[in-house]
C-alpha angles and dihedrals in degrees: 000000000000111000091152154036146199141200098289088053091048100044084053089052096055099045090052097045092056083051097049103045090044083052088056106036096110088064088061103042082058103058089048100116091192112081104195152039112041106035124242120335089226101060095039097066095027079070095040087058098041088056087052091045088047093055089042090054091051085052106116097199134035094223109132101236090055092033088051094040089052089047088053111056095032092059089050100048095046093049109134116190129331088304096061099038089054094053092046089051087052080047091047098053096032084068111042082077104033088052084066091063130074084184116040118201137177086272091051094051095042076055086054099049091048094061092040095060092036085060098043102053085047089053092065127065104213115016125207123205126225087057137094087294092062090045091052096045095051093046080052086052093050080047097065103040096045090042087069093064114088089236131139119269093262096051083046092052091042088061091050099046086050088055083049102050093042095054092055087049085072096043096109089048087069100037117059087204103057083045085056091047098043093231128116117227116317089201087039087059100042091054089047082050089055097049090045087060086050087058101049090054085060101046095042103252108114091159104055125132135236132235119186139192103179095151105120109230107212100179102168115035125069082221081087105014093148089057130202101349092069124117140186103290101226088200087067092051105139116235104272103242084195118054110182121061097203120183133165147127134272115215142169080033106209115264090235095054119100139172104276083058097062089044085053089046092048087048082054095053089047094056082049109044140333130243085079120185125169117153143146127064139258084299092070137315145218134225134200119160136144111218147148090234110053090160088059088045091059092038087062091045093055091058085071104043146297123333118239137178088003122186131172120189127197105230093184092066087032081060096038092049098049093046085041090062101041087058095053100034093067100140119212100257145030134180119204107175119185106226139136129222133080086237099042085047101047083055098056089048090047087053085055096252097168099209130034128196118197103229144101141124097005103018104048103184118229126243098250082056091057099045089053094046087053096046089065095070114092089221136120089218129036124200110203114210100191087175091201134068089232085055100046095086095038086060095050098049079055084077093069092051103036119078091214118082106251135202123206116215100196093225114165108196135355101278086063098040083060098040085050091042087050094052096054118109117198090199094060129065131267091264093049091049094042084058106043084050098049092049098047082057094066089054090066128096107186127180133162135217106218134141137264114245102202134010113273145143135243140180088322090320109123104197127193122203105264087031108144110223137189110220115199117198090295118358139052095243102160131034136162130125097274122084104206084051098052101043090051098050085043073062101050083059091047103045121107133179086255104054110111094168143047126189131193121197105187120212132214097283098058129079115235081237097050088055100048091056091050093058085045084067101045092048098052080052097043095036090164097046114073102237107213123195123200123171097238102179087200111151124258100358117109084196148354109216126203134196128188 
């Protein structure tokens, strides 16, 4: 069992949480809502970690104090946007008190990520929650509850990451603007991915890969109505009240200055602008503010010492140019489809939909839903995908709401939604599309496996509460209390001389198991039709069935 560390371990860690995090770093840019002024979260902190690695690497000895010092200030000097800074403050203060330990434990590192989060917080003037600080204090908060357990360091790990990883989950609970992108935290995430890397380290996989889901489902409030696929609309940017990002380092920092000088220096950024950033000590210190008067701002700073590595960004062309490009790189077509299901879901991504709103047989989504889900495609054309007859007029009364041309394809249920989405052909026009997709639509038999949820009767059909039926494109034409009986009876009245093909999408009630061998059963029936089996996830539905 490892209950302990020491510097070799820690050096490793390091070292495979910057590459982690730098292999991953396009995950994160792309779940940064702002965009300007500070670049891309990702690689902001991808190159605040390197800097720290580097200085790790050049490290001759693997003794804490010198191992912790050389995480520390390369970590600060490599600090790249609010992102960054934020991450070298949590390392600053993660090893003042690792570099007091020859042996680090699951005590020793709760201790750490107490004083991380303690530093960093004290590093912004005004923090906001549902960002990285959030991330990093709840991960302090799993510390120190885990840290009471007598575990080994990687179960211990494993607790904090999943503190971690709940409280982003709640991110865009705390930030109007993640909830209006759909994303959780970018900085959130990037941390998560560093301590990843920490815990591979500890359970020997250096090497793993990372799979992410960081869209934010909102099921059940129009705050979010178009769902995960939402992002950051560049046509709703506010003015930018400050318009210069101004960072830099002070260095050779004058003999007369203390620290009551560099807190008076950081009151004087704050009168003049917001962002603000001024950390470090008499050693060196870094400097992040937005301002409208970035000369002043330098003018203060070399009252304190000597100015190194300066840059100054203008965020107002930063803003014209993004909003510039979002209105001339408009491609010729766009698909939005309305369905529910983390399978059904994962298939229309896969087949490239750019937008997805959560909704169908007992959610129908609203036209002003669907207008807003299709204004965020960047697309001249639209093609709308309601996958589902109570959602088809609601679509077309979209067009008058939306300020992109749509075009409904009046698909009634899944099967035909994928059938419609397969047939499109991004090289040819709108007509030639509309009519490839309409027409994939007739070669579609759908029906569903659900349950009756009182007793009733129809047609001659005597149904009981609990009943399983099988519901053809119109009917109730099969019904028992098994569900692989039922679905493949629901088949045999399906099944026609011309179907080639049978596809099962399983819901959340059914076992991935339960339904192969379902479809096991249906194939050695049907030997001359491919029997295909998805985990759909959709609600109530034991199964989608598909017939081609």
């Amino acid at each position: 069992m490892q209950k302990s560390i020491g510097g070799a371990i820690f050096r490793k860690m390091i070292l495979n949480g910057a590459k982690l995090l730098d292999t991953n770093k396009a995950h994160v840019n792309e779940l940064n809502v702002f965009p300007v002024p500070d670049g891309d979260t990702g690689t902001n902190m991808s190159m605040t970690m390197l800097s720290a690695s580097r200085e790790v690497s050049n490290c001759s000895t693997n003794n804490m104090p010198e191992l912790c010092d050389a995480v520390a200030k390369g970590a600060l000097r490599g600090a790249r946007g609010n992102s960054g800074v934020i991450l070298s403050q949590i390392l600053k203060g993660m090893t003042s008190v690792l570099a007091k330990s020859a042996d680090i434990s699951a005590k020793t590192f709760a201790k750490a990520f107490a004083a991380g989060t303690e530093v960093a917080y004290k590093a912004v003037t005004k923090p906001k929650e549902g960002t990285i600080l959030t991330v990093i204090r709840a991960i302090s908060d799993s510390a120190e509850k885990a840290a009471k357990k007598n575990v080994e360091l990687k179960d211990f790990m494993a607790a904090v990451i999943e503190g971690g990883e709940a409280m982003l989950r709640q991110t865009p609970e705390m930030l109007p603007v993640l909830k209006e992108a759909g994303v959780v935290d970018a900085g959130g995430r990037g941390l998560l991915i560093i301590l990843q890397g920490f815990q591979n380290v500890l359970l020997g996989q250096e090497e793993a890969n990372l799979e992410f889901d960081d869209s934010y489902k909102q099921t059940q409030s129009a705050d979010n109505p178009y769902g995960e696929q939402a992002h950051f609309n560049y046509n709703n940017l506010a003015e930018i009240e400050y318009a210069y990002c101004t960072e830099f380092f002070i260095v050779n920092i004058y003999k007369k200055t203390t620290e009551a000088d560099i807190d008076m220096f950081r009151e004087k950024l704050m009168n003049i602008g917001d962002c603000v950033l001024v950390i470090g000590d008499l050693s060196m210190v870094k400097v992040h503010v937005h301002s409208n008067a970035p000369g002043q701002v330098l003018t203060y700073a070399l009252e304190l010492g000597e100015l190194d590595h300066l840059k100054i960004e203008n965020m107002l062309q930063q803003n014209r140019e993004l909003k510039k490009q979002q209105v001339e790189e408009l491609k010729p077509f766009g698909l939005v489809s309305v369905c529910a299901g983390d399978g059904i879901t994962a298939i229309f991504r896969d087949l490239l939909v750019d937008r997805i709103i959560e909704g169908g047989q007992t959610m129908n989504p609203s036209a002003e839903d669907i207008a807003k889900a299709c204004d965020q495609v960047a697309a001249k054309n639209v093609f709308v995908f309601p996958n589902n007859k109570n959602i088809v007029l609601a679509a077309n009364q979209a067009k008058a709401l939306s300020k992109r041309k749509i075009h409904v394809i009046p698909t009634s249920n899944i099967p035909e939604g994928l059938s419609a989405v397969l047939a499109f052909n991004p090289e040819d026009n709108v007509d030639g599309n509309i009519k490839n997709m309409t027409d994939a639509i007739g070669g579609i038999r759908s029906g569903s496996v659900t349950y009756a949820v009182r007793k009733t009767s129809v047609g001659s059909m005597e149904l009981n509460e609990g009943d399983i039926i099988g519901i053809d494109s119109k009917d109730i034409v099969a019904k028992g209390d098994n569900v692989g009986a039922v679905t493949e009876e629901l088949i045999d009245k399906m099944m026609d001389d011309d179907t080639s093909c049978i596809s099962l999408y399983f819901g959340n009630d059914v076992k991935e198991d339960e339904a192969n061998a379902i479809a096991a059963d249906i194939a050695k029936k049907y030997r001359s039709c491919d029997v295909d089996v998805h985990f759909g996830g959709q609600p109530l539905y034991y199964f989608i069935v598909s017939l081609e």
